[in-house]
DRENDO-1510 file (C-alpha; in Angstrom, 1 decimal, always signed):
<recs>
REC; n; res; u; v; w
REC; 1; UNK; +31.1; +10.2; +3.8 .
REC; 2; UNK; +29.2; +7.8; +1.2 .
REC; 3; UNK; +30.4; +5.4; -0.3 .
REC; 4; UNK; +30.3; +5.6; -4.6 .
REC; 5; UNK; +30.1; +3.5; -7.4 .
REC; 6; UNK; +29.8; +4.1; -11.1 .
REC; 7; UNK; +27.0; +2.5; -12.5 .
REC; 8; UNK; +28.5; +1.2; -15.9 .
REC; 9; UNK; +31.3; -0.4; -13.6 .
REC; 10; UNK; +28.6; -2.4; -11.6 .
REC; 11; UNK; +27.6; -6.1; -12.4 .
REC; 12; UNK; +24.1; -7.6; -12.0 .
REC; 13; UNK; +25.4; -9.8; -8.7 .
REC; 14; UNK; +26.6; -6.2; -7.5 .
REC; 15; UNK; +23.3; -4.4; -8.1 .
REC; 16; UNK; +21.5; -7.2; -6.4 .
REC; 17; UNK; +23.8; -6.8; -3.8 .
REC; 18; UNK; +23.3; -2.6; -3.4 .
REC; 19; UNK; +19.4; -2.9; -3.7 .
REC; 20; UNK; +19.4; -5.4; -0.7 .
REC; 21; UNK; +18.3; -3.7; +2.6 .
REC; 22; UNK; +17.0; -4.4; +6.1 .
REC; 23; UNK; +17.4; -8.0; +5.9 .
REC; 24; UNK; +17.6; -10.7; +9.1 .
REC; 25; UNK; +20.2; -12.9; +7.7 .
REC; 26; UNK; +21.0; -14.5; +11.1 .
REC; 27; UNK; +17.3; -14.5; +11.9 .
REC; 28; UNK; +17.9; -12.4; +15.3 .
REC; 29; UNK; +14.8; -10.4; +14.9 .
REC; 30; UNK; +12.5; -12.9; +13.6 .
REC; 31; UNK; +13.6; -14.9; +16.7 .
REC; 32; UNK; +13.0; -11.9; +18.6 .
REC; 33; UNK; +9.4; -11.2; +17.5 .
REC; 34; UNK; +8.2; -14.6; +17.4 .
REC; 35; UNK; +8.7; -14.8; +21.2 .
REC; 36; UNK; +6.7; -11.4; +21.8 .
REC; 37; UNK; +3.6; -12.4; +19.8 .
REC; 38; UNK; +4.0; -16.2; +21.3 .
REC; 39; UNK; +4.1; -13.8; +24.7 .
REC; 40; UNK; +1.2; -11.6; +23.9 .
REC; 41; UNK; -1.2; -14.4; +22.2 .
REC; 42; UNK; -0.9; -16.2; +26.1 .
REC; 43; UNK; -0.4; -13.5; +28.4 .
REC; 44; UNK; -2.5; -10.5; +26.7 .
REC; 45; UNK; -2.8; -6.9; +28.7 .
REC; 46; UNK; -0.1; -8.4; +31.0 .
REC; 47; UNK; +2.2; -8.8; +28.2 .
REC; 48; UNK; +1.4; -5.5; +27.2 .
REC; 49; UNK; +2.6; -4.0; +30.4 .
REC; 50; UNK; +5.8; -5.4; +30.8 .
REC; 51; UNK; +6.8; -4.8; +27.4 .
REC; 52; UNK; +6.5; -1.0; +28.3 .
REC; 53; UNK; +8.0; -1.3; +31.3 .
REC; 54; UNK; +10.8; -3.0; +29.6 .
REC; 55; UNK; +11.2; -0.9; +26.2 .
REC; 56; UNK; +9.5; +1.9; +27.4 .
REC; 57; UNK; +11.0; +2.7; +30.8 .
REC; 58; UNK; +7.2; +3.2; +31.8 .
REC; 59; UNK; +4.7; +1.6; +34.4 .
REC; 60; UNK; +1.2; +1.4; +32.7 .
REC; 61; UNK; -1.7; +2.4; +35.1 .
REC; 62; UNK; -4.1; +1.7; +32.1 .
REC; 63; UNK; -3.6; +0.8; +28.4 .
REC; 64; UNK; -5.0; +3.8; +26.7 .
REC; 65; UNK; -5.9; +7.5; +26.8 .
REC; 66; UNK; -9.8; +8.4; +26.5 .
REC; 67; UNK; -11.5; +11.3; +25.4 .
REC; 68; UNK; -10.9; +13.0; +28.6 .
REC; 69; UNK; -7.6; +12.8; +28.4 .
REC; 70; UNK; -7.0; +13.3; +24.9 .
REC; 71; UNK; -9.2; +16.8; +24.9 .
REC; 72; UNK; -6.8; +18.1; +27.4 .
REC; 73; UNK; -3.6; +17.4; +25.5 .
REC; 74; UNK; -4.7; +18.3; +22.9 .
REC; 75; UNK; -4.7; +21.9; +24.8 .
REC; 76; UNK; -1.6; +21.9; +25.6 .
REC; 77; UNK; -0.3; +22.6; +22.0 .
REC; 78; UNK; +0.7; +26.0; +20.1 .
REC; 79; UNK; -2.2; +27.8; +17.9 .
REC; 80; UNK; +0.6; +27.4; +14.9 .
REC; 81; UNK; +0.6; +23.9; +15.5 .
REC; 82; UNK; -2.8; +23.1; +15.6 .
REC; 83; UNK; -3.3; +25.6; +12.4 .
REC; 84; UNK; -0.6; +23.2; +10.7 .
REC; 85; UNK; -2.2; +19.5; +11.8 .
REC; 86; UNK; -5.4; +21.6; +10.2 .
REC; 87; UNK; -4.1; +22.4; +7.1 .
REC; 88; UNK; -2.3; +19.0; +6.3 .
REC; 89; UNK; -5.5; +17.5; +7.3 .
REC; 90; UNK; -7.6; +19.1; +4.9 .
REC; 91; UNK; -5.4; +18.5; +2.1 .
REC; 92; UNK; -5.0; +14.8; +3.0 .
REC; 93; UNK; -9.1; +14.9; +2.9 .
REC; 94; UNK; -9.2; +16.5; -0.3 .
REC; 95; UNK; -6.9; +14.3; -2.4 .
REC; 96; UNK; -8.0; +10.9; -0.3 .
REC; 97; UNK; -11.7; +11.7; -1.4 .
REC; 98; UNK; -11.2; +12.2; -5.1 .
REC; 99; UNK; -10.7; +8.0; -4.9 .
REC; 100; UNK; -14.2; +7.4; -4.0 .
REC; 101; UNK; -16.0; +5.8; -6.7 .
REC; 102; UNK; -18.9; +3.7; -7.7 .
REC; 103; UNK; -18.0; +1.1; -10.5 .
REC; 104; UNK; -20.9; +1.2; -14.0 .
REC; 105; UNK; -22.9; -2.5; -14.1 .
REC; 106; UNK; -22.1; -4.3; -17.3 .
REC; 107; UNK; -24.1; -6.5; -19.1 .
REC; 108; UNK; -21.6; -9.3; -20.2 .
REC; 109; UNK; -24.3; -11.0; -22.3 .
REC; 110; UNK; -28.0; -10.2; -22.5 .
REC; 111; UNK; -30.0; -10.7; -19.2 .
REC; 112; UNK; -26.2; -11.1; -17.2 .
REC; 113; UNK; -25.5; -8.1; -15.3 .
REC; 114; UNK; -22.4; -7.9; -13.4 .
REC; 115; UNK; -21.3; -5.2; -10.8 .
REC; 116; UNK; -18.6; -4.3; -7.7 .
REC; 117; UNK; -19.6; -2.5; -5.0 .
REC; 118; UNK; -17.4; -1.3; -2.1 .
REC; 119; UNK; -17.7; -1.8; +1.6 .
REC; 120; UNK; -15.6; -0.9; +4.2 .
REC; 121; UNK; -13.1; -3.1; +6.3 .
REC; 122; UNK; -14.8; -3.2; +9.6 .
REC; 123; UNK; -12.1; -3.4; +11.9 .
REC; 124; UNK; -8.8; -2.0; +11.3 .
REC; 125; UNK; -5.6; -1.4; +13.7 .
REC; 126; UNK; -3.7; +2.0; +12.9 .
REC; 127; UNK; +0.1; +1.4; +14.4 .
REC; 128; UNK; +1.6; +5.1; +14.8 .
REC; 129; UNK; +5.4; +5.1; +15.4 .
REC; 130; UNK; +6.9; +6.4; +18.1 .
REC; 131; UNK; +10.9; +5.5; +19.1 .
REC; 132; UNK; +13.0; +8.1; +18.3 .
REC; 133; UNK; +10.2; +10.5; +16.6 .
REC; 134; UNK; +6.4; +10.7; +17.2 .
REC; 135; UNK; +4.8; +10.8; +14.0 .
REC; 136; UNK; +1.4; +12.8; +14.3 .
REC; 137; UNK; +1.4; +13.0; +10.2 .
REC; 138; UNK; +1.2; +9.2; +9.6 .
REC; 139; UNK; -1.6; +9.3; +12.2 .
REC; 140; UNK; -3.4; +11.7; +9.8 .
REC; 141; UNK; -2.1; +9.3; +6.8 .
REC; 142; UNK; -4.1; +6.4; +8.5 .
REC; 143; UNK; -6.6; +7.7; +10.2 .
REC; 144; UNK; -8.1; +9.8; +6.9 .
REC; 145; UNK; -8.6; +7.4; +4.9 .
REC; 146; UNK; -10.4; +4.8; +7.4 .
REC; 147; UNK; -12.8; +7.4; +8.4 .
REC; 148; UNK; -13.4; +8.3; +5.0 .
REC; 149; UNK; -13.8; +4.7; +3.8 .
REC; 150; UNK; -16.4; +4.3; +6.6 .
REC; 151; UNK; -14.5; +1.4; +9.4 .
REC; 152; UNK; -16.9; +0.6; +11.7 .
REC; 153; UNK; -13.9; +0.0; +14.6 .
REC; 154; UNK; -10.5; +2.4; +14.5 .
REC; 155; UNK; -7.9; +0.8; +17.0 .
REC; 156; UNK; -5.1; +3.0; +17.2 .
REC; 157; UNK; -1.9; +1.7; +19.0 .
REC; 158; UNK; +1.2; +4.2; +19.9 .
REC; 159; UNK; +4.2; +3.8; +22.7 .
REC; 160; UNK; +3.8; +5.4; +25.5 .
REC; 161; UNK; +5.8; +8.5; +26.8 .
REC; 162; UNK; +6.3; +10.3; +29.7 .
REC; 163; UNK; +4.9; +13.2; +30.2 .
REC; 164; UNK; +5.8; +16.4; +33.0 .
REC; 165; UNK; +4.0; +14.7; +35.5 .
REC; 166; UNK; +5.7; +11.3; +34.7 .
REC; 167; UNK; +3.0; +9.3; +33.7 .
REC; 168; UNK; +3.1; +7.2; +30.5 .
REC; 169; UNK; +1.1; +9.1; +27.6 .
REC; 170; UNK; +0.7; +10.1; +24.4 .
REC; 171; UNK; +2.0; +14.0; +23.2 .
REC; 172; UNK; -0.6; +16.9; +22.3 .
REC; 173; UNK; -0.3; +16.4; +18.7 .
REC; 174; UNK; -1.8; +13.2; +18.6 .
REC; 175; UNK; -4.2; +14.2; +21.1 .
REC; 176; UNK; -5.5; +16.5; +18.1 .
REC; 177; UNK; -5.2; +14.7; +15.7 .
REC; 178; UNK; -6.9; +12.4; +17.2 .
REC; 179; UNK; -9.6; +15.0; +18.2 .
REC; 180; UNK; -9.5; +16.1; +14.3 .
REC; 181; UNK; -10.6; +12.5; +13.4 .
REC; 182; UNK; -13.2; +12.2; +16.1 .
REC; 183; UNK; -11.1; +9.2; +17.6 .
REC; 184; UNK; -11.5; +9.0; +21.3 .
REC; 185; UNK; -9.2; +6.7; +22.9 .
REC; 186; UNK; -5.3; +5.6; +22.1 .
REC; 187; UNK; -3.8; +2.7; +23.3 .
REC; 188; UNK; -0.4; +3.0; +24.4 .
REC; 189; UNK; +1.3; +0.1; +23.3 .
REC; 190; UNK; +4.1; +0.5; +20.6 .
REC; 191; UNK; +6.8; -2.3; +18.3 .
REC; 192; UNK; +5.5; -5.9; +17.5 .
REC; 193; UNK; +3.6; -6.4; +20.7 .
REC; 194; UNK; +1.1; -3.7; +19.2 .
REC; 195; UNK; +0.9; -5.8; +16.3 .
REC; 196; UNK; +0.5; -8.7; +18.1 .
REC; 197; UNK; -2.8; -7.6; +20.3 .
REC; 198; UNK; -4.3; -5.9; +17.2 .
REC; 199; UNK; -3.5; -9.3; +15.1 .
REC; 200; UNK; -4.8; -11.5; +18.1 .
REC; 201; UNK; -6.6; -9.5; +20.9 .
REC; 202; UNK; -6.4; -9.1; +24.1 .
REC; 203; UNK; -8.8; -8.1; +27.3 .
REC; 204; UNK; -8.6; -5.0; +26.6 .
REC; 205; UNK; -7.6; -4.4; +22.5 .
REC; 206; UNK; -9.9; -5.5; +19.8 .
REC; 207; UNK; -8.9; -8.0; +17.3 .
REC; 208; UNK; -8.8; -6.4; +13.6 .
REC; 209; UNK; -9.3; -7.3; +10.6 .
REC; 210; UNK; -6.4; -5.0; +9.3 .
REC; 211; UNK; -3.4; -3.4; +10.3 .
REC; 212; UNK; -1.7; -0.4; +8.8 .
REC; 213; UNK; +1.5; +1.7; +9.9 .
REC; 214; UNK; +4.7; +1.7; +9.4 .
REC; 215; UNK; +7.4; +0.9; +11.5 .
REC; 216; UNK; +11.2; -0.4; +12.6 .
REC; 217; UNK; +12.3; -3.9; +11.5 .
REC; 218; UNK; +10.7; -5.6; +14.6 .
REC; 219; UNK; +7.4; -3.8; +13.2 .
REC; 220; UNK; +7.7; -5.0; +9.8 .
REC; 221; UNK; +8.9; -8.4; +10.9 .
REC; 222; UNK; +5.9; -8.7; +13.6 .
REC; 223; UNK; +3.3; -7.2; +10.5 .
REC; 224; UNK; +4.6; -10.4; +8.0 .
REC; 225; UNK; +4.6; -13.2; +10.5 .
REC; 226; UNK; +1.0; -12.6; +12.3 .
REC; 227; UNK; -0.5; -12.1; +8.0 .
REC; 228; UNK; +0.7; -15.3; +7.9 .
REC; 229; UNK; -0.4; -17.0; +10.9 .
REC; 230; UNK; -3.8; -15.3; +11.3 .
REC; 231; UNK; -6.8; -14.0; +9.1 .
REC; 232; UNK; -5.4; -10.5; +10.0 .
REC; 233; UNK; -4.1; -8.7; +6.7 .
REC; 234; UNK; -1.5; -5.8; +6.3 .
REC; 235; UNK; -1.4; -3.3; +4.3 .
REC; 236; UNK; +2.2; -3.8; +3.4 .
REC; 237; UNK; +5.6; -4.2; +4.8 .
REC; 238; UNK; +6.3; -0.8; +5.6 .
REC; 239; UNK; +9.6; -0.6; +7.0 .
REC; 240; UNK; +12.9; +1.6; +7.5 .
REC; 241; UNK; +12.0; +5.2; +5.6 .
REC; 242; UNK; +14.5; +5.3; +2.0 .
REC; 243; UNK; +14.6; +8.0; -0.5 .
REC; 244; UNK; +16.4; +7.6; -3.6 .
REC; 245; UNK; +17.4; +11.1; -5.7 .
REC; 246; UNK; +17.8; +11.0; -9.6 .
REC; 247; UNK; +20.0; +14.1; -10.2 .
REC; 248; UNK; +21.6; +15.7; -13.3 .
REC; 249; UNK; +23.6; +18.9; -13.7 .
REC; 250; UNK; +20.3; +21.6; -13.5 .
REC; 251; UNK; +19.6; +19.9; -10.0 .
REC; 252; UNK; +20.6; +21.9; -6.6 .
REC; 253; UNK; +22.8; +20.3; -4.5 .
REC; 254; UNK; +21.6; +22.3; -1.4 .
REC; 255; UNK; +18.7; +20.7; -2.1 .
REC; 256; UNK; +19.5; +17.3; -2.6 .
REC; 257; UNK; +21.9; +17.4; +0.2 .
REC; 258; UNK; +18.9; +18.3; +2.5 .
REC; 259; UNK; +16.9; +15.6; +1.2 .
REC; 260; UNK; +19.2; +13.0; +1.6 .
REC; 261; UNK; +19.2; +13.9; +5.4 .
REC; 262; UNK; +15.6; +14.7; +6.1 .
REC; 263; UNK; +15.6; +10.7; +5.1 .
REC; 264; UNK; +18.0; +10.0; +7.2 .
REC; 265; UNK; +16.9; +11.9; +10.3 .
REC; 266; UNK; +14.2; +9.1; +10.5 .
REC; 267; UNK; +16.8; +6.5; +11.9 .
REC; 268; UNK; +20.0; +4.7; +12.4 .
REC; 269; UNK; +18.1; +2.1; +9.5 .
REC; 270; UNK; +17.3; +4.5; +7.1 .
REC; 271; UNK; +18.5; +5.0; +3.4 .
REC; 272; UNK; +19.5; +7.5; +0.7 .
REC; 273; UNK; +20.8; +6.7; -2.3 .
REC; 274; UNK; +21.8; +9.6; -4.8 .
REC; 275; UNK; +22.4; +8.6; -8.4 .
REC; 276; UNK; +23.5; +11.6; -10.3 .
REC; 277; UNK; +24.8; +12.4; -14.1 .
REC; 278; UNK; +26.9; +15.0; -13.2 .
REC; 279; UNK; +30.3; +14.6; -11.4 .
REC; 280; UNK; +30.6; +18.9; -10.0 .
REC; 281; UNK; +27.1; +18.0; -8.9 .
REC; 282; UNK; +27.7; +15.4; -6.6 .
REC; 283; UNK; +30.8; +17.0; -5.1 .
REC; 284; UNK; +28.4; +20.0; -4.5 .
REC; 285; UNK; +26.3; +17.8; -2.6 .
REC; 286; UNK; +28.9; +16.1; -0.5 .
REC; 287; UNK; +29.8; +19.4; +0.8 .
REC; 288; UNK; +26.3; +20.3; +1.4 .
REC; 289; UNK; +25.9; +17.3; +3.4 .
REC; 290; UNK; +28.8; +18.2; +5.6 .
REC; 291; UNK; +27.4; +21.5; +6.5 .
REC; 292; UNK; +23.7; +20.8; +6.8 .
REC; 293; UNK; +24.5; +17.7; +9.4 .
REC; 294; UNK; +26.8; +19.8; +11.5 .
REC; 295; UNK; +23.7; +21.8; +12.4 .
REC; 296; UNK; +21.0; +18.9; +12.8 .
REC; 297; UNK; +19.1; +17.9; +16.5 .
REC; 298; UNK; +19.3; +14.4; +15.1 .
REC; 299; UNK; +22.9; +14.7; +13.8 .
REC; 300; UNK; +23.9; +10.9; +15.3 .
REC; 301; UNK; +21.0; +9.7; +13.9 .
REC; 302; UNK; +21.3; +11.0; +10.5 .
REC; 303; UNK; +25.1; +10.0; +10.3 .
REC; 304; UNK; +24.6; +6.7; +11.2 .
REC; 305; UNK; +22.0; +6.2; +8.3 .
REC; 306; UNK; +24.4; +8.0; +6.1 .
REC; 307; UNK; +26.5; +5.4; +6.8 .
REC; 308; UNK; +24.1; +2.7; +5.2 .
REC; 309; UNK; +23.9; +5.3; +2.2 .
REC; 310; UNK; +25.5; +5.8; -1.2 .
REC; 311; UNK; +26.4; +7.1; -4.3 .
REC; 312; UNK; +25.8; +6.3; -7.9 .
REC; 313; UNK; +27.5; +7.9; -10.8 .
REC; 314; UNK; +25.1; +7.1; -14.1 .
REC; 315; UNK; +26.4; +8.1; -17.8 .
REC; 316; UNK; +22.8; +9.3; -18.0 .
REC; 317; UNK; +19.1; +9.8; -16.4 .
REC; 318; UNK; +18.1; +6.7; -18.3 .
REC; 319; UNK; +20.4; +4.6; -16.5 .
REC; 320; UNK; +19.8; +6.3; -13.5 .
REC; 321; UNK; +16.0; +5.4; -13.9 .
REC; 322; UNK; +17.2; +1.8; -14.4 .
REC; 323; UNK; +19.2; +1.4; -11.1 .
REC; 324; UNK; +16.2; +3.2; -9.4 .
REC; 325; UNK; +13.5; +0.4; -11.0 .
REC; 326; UNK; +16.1; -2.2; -9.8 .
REC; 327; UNK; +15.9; -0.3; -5.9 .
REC; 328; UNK; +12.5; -0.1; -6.4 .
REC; 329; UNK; +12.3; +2.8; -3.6 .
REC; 330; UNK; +9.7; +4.1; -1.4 .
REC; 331; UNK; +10.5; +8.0; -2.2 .
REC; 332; UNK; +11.7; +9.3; -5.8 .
REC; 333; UNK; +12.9; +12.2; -6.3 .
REC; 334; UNK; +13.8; +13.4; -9.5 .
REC; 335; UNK; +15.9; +16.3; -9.2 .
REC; 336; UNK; +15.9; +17.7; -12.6 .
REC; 337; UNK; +14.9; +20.4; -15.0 .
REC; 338; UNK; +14.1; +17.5; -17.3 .
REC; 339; UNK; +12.1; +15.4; -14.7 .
REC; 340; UNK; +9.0; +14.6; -17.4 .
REC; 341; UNK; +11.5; +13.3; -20.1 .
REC; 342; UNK; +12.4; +10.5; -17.7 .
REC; 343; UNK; +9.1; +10.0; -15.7 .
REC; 344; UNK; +7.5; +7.6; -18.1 .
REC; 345; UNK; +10.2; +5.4; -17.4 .
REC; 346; UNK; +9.3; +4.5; -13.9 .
REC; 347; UNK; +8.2; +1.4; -13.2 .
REC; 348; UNK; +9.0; +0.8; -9.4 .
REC; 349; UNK; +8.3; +3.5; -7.2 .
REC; 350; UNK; +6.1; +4.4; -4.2 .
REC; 351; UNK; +5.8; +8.2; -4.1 .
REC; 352; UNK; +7.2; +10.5; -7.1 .
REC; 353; UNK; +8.3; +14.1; -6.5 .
REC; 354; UNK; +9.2; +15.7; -9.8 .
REC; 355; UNK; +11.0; +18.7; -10.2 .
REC; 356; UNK; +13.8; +20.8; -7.6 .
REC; 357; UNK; +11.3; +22.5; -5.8 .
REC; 358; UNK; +9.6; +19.5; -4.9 .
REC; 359; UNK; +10.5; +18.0; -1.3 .
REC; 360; UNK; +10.2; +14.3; -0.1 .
REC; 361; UNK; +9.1; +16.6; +3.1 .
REC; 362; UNK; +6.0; +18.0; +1.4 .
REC; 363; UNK; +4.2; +14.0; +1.2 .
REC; 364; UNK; +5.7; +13.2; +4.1 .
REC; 365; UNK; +3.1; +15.9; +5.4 .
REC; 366; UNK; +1.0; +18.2; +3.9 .
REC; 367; UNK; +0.8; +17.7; +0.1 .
REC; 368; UNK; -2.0; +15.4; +0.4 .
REC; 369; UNK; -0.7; +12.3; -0.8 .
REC; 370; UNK; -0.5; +9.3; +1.7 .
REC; 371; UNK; +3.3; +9.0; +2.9 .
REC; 372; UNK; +2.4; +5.2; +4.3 .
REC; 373; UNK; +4.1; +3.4; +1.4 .
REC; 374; UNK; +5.8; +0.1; +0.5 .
REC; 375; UNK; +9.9; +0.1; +1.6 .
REC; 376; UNK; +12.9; -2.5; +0.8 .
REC; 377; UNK; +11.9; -3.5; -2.8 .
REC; 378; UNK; +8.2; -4.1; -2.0 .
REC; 379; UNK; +7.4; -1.0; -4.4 .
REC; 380; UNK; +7.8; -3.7; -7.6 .
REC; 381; UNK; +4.4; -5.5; -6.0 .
REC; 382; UNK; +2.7; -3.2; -4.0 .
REC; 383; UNK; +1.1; +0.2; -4.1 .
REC; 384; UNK; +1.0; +2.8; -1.1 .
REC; 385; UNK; -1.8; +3.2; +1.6 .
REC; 386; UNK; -5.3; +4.7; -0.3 .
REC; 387; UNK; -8.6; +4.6; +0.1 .
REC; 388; UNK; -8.6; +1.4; -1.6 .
REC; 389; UNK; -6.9; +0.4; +1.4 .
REC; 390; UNK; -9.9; +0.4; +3.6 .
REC; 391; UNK; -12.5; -1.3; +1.5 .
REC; 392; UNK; -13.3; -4.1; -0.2 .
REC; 393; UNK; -14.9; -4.9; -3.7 .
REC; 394; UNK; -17.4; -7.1; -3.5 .
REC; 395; UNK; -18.6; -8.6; -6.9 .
REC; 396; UNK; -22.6; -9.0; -7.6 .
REC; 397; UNK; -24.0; -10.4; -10.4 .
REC; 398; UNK; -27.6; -10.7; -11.7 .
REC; 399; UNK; -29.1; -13.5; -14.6 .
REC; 400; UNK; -32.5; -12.7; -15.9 .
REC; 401; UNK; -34.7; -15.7; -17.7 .
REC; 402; UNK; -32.8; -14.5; -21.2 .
REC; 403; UNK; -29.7; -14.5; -19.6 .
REC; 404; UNK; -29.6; -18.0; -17.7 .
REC; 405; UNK; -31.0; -19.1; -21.7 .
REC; 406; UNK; -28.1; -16.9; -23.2 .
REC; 407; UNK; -25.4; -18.6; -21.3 .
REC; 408; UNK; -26.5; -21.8; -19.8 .
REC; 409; UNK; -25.2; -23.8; -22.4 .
REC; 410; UNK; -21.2; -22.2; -22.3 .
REC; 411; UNK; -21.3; -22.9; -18.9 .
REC; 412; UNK; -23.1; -26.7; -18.9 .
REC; 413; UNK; -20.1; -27.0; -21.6 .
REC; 414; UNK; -17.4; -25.9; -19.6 .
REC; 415; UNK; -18.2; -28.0; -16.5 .
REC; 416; UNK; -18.7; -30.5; -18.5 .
REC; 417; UNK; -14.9; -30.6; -19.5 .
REC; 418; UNK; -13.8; -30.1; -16.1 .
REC; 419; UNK; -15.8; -32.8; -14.9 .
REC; 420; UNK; -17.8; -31.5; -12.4 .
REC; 421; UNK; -21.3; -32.7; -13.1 .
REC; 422; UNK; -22.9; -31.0; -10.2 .
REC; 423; UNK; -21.8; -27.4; -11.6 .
REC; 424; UNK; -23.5; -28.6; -15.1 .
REC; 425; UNK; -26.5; -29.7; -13.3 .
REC; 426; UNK; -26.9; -26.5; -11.3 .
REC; 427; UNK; -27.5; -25.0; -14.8 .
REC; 428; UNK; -29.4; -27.8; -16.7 .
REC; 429; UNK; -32.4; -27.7; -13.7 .
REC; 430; UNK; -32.8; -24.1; -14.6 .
REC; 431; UNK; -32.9; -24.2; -18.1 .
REC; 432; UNK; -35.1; -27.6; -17.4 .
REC; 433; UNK; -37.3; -25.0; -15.4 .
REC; 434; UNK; -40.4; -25.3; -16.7 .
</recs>
């Protein structure tokens, strides 16, 4: 079912080779996004609409849901569910406020005082996927920490779906999450082209300052290109969902089995990658996988990820942690008794579960921790969505009459070597002052 390698066996051209993922060799989908954003940057709301006629299936009477609408959905879900959106949102509260913090002013020299303080990104686009699964958790991801951080301006962009009375819409459990996060109004625009209008604007959706979600390759692709092209940021290229699971002979392999494929329920482009110590261990786990898909709604899905999926057979858990730095993946998990022998090790990583009763499931949603994280490598340079996300850290600096005397000279000095005499004099005419 996976493929296998043993680890010792493997060259460095090799392991480049298995650590590569979701690439656009041929350039098909940068090709493909380029002319939606060229599409959306001229045409706007019309854009908009055809796309979702085209991808969607859907004729759009309007581009969004408003408060009206969204309070009735949000009706038209189970007590249980709402109690569970509840819970995960309270816990995803709780651990997102323990990052606020005010930075201590420090006096570099006497009379210069130097601080950071933290505002918030005024404008930010949330993207919430929606293709073959809507996601009401990343929603809660997202929208937690911007309302937290204080964003002036939440636009939040979803495909459209039908509902029973075949209108295009959003489901009930956005609707309250949406209603949890005092957000009144969803736009229904989903893939690049949401990008796109967040990155550029349209008539109808506000340009931002930031965009955060994850999403397919087209996503990703659409996030990287309008960075580049526009003062919009991202927070990261978020991509296909990948897991990869350090096992050894005390891990379960009913359990890794299952969190191989609650991966690779997320879609045909998803990964797992199992690298494991123990031979009886991974034949446990093979099995497992055979019986746990034969039961799965999303069995096609899952088995066409498996199929990008594999197997790594490590002499030992410090090798294993060596491949797993070289992945660099967006889920750990270390499925081991013996998990805090090894965890110092990691270096690449986005989210760490430690331990065998410890599921990739329990970040995705309800753990608290932020499940919007970096994907195909990008953990080696960046970190997941935070707080820190949101804001911005504004240095501030203060020089009293000591202080302009204590340093004035170091910096007259410095400019003077650089050759800038205008810097030196913007020094000299104070010190000259009097």
């Amino acid at each position: 079912m996976l493929k296998q390698y043993n680890y010792k066996n493997l060259s460095l051209t090799d392991i480049e080779k298995l650590v590569l993922r979701n690439t656009d060799a041929n350039n098909e989908i940068r090709e493909t996004v380029t002319s939606i954003i060229a599409n959306v940057q001229q045409n706007g709301d019309a854009a908009l609409v055809a796309y979702a006629d085209k991808f969607d299936g859907l004729t759009l009477d309007k581009l969004f849901v408003d408060a009206d609408e969204i309070s009735a959905l949000a009706t038209t879900i189970s007590s249980d569910a709402k109690a569970a959106l509840t819970v995960a949102y309270q816990n995803i509260k709780k651990f997102h406020e323990t990052q606020i913090s005010q930075e201590q002013k420090t006096e570099t020299t006497a009379g210069v005082t130097c601080w950071r303080e933290v505002r918030a990104i005024e404008k930010v686009g949330l993207y919430i996927p929606g293709g073959t699964a809507v996601l009401p958790s990343t929603f809660l991801m997202l929208g937690v920490p911007a309302k937290i951080a204080g964003c002036k301006e939440i636009i939040v962009c979803s495909p459209p779906h039908k509902n029973a009375d075949g209108k295009a819409s959003i489901n009930g459990y956005l609707a309250f999450v949406a209603q949890l996060l005092q957000i009144d109004k969803i736009y229904l625009v989903g893939g690049a082209q949401a990008v796109a209008a967040m990155a550029y604007g349209t008539q109808t959706i506000t340009k931002v300052d930031k965009i955060f979600g994850p999403g397919n390759q087209f996503v990703t692709m659409a996030k990287t290109m309008v960075q580049a092209t526009t003062n919009t940021s991202i927070d990261m290229p978020a991509g296909p969902s990948e897991v990869l699971v350090i096992a050894d002979e005390t891990a379960k392999p009913v359990f890794v089995a299952a969190d191989i494929l609650a991966q690779c329920e997320h879609g045909n482009d998803s990964q797992a990658v199992l690298v494991c110590t123990d031979v009886e261990t991974i034949t446990q786990t093979l099995q497992q996988l055979e019986v746990q898909l034969a039961v799965l709604s999303r069995k096609s899905i899952a088995a066409k990820a498996l199929e990008n999926s594999y197997i790594i057979l490590a002499d030992n858990l410090s090798d294993a942690m060596d491949f797993s730095n070289q992945y660099a993946p967006e889920h750990l998990i270390l499925a081991t008794d013996n998990w805090a022998q090894i965890t110092p090790q990691i270096i690449n990583a986005g989210s760490v579960f430690l331990g065998n009763l410890t599921p990739e499931s329990a970040g995705d949603y309800a753990s608290g921790t932020n499940h919007t994280l970096p994907t195909s490598g990008y953990a080696k340079s960046y970190s997941g969505v935070s707080l820190d996300s949101f804001v911005k850290k504004i240095t501030f600096q203060h020089i009293s009459e000591a202080g302009i005397e204590n340093l004035g000279l170091t910096i007259e000095v410095l400019a003077t070597l650089e050759g800038l005499d205008a810097h030196k004099n913007a020094v000299t005419v104070r010190l000259e002052r009097n």
